[in-house]
C-alpha positions in Angstrom: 96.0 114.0 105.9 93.0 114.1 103.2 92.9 112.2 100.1 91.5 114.0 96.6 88.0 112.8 98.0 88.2 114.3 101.2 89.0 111.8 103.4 90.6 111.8 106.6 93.1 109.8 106.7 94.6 108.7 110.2 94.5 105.3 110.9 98.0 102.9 109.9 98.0 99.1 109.7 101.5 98.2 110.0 101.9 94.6 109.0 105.4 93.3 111.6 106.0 90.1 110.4 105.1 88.3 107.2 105.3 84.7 109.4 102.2 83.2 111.2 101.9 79.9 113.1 98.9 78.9 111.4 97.8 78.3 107.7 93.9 79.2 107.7 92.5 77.8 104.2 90.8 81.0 103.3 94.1 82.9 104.0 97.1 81.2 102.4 97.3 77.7 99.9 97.4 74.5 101.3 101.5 74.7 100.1 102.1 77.8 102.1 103.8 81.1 100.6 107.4 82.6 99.6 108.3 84.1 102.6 110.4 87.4 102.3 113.9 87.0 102.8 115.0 88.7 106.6 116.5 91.5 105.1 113.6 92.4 103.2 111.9 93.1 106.6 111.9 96.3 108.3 113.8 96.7 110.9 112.4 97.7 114.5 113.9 101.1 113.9 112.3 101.5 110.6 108.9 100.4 112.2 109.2 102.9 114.6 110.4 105.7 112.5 107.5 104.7 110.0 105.1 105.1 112.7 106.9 108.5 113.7 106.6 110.1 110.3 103.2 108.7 109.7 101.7 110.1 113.5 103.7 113.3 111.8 101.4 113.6 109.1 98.1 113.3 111.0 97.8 109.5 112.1 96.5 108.9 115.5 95.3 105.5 115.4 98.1 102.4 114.8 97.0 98.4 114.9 99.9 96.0 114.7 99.4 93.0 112.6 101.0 90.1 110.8 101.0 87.5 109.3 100.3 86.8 113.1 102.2 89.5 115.3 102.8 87.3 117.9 105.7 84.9 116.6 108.1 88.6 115.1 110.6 87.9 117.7 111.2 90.6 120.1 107.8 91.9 119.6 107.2 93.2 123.1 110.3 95.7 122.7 108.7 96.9 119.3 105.0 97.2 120.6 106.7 99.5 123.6 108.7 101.6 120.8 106.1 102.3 119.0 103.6 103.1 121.6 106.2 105.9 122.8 105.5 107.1 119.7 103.6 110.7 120.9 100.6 111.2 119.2 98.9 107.6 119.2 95.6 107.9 120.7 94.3 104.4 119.6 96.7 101.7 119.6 95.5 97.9 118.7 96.8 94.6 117.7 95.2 92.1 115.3 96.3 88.4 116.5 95.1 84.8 116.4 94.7 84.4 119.9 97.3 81.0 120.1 100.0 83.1 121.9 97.9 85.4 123.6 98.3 83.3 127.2 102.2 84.0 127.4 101.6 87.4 125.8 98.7 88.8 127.1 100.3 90.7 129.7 102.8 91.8 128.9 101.4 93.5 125.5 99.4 95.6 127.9 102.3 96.1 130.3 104.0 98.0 126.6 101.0 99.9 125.8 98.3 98.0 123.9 95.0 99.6 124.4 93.0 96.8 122.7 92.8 93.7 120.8 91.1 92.1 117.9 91.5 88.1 118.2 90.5 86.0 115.2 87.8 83.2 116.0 85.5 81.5 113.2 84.4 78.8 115.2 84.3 77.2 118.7 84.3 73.8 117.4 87.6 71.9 117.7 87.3 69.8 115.1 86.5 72.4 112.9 88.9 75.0 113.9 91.8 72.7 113.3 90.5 71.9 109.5 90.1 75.8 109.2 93.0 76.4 110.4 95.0 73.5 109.2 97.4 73.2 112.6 95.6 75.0 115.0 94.0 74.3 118.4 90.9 76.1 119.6 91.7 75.4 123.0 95.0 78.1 122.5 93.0 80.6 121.3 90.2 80.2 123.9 93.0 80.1 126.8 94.6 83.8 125.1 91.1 85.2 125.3 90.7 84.0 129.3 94.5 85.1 129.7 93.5 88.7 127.8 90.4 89.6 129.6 92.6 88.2 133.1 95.3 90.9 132.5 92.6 93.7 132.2 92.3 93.9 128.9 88.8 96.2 128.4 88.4 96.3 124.4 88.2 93.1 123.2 86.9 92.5 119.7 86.6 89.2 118.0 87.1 88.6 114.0 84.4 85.8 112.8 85.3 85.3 109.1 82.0 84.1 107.1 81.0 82.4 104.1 77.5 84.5 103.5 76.2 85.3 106.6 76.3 85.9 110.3 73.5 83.0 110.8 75.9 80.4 109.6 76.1 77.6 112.5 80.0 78.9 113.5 79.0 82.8 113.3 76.1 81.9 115.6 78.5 80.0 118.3 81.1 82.7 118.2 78.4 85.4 118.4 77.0 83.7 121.8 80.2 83.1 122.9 81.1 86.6 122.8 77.3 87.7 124.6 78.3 85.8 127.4 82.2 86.8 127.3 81.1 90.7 127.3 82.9 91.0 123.4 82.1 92.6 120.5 82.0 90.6 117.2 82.7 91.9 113.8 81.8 89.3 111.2 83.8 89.7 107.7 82.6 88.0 104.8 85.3 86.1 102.5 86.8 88.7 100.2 88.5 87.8 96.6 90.7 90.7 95.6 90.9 89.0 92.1 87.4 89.1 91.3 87.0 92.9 93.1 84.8 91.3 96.0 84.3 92.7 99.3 81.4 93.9 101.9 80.9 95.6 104.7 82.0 94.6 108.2 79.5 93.8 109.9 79.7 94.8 113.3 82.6 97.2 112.3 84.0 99.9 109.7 86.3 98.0 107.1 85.0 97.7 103.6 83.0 101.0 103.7 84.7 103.1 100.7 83.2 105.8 101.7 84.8 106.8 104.8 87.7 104.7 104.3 90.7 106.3 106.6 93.1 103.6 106.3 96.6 103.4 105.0 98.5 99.3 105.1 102.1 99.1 105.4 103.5 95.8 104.5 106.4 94.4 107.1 108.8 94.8 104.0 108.3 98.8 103.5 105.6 98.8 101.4 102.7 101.2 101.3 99.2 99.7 100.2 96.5 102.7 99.5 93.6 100.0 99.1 93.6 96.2 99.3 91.7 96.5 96.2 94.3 98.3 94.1 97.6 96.8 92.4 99.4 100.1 93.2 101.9 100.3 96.2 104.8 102.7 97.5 108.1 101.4 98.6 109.4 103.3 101.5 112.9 102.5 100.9 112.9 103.8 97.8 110.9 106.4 97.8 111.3 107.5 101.5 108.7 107.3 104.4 107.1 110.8 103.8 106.9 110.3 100.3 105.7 106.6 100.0 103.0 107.5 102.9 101.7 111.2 100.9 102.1 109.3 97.3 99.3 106.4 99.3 97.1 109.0 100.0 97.1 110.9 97.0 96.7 107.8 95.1 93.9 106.0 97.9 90.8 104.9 94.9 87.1 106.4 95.6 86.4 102.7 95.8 88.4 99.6 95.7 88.3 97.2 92.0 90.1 94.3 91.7 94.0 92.9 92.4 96.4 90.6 91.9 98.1 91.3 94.9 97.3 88.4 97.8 97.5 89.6 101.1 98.8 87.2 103.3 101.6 89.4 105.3 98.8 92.7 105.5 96.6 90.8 107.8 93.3 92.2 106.1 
């Protein structure tokens, strides 16, 4: 698929679940958020048969996300669907790390190539105001547990306030030097205000060569983060929600009012 600036588009975010065990300040209010109601959520065969339509039309690349992936029940039977899926040449998952220890394995055992696992800091103090609930020792167990089951493409996601030489960014980036990981550092976005930068260390936030397309776990198609616009695929249909995303994808994101707490970025 190509978009009206010439884009390739072939890379699908499909959000599973708009739960997660954790309630990160920079992601959600201290209150939490209206949850969708279950049968707003696709179902495993929906997924699936998005995934099918969407490999169909040129996607090869498919990352699993949340909320945090990990707590959809049944996930293992879902990440196996989809990776049977022919056609996927790149298949990822986007987690938190706190599950990863009972799920490590068998996520690879189902076909998951690689995994990016959310860390902002190695304090543990810190971590658990961050996070609100959360215990860095979890997440440092899932990473142990992940790179244990063979796991070869690790990435870890260091959310910043300005820059990469912030005291946390500094500790996670050392920490991944001597873990053999990559680190992507992404700066704090506001979709209200129409902010956003470049990963650093990675490929989100560059407009120019943008090839992404978000599905949200309740059937909804997002060409940009930074757009209000959105396609519902069980009203439009899967074909016609994903082509009406790309013909509609922005040169460049603005601003909106949409928060993005179930798309997990």
């Amino acid at each position: 698929m190509y978009d009206r600036f010439n884009r390739r588009i072939h890379y699908l975010r499909l959000s599973v679940t708009d739960l997660c065990n954790l309630r990160c300040q920079y992601c959600m209010p201290a209150e939490g958020i209206q949850l969708l109601h279950h049968g707003d959520i696709l179902t495993f065969e929906e997924m699936v048969d998005v995934v099918r339509e969407a490999v169909g039309l040129g996607v090869d690349k498919v990352r699993l996300t949340g909320g945090e992936p990990l707590v959809r029940r049944g996930i293992i039977d879902l990440v196996r669907m989809i990776g049977e899926v022919p056609g996927i040449t790149d298949y990822a998952m986007t987690t938190n790390g706190t599950l990863l220890t009972e799920y490590a394995a068998p996520l690879k055992q189902a076909g998951i190539q690689r995994l990016n696992i959310s860390l902002d800091t190695l304090d543990a103090e810190r971590y658990e105001t961050v996070t609100r609930v959360g215990q860095i020792s979890e997440v440092l167990a899932g990473i142990d547990a992940a790179l244990r089951v063979g796991f070869e493409q690790i990435k870890l996601n260091c959310v910043i306030q300005m820059s990469p030489d912030e005291p946390d960014a500094l500790a996670v980036a050392a920490f991944g030097r001597a873990q053999g990981l990559d680190v992507r550092f992404i700066r704090q976005m506001d979709t209200l205000q129409g902010e956003f930068w470049q990963v650093l260390g990675g490929t989100g936030g560059q407009c120019v060569s943008c090839n992404r397309l978000r599905v949200s776990s309740d059937g909804k198609v997002y060409p940009c983060l930074f757009s209000d616009r959105v396609f519902d695929i069980r009203t439009l249909g899967i074909r016609e929600a994903l082509c009406g995303a790309v013909a509609y994808k922005p040169e460049s994101g603005k601003t909106s009012q949409n928060r993005f707490y179930h798309l997990g970025g």
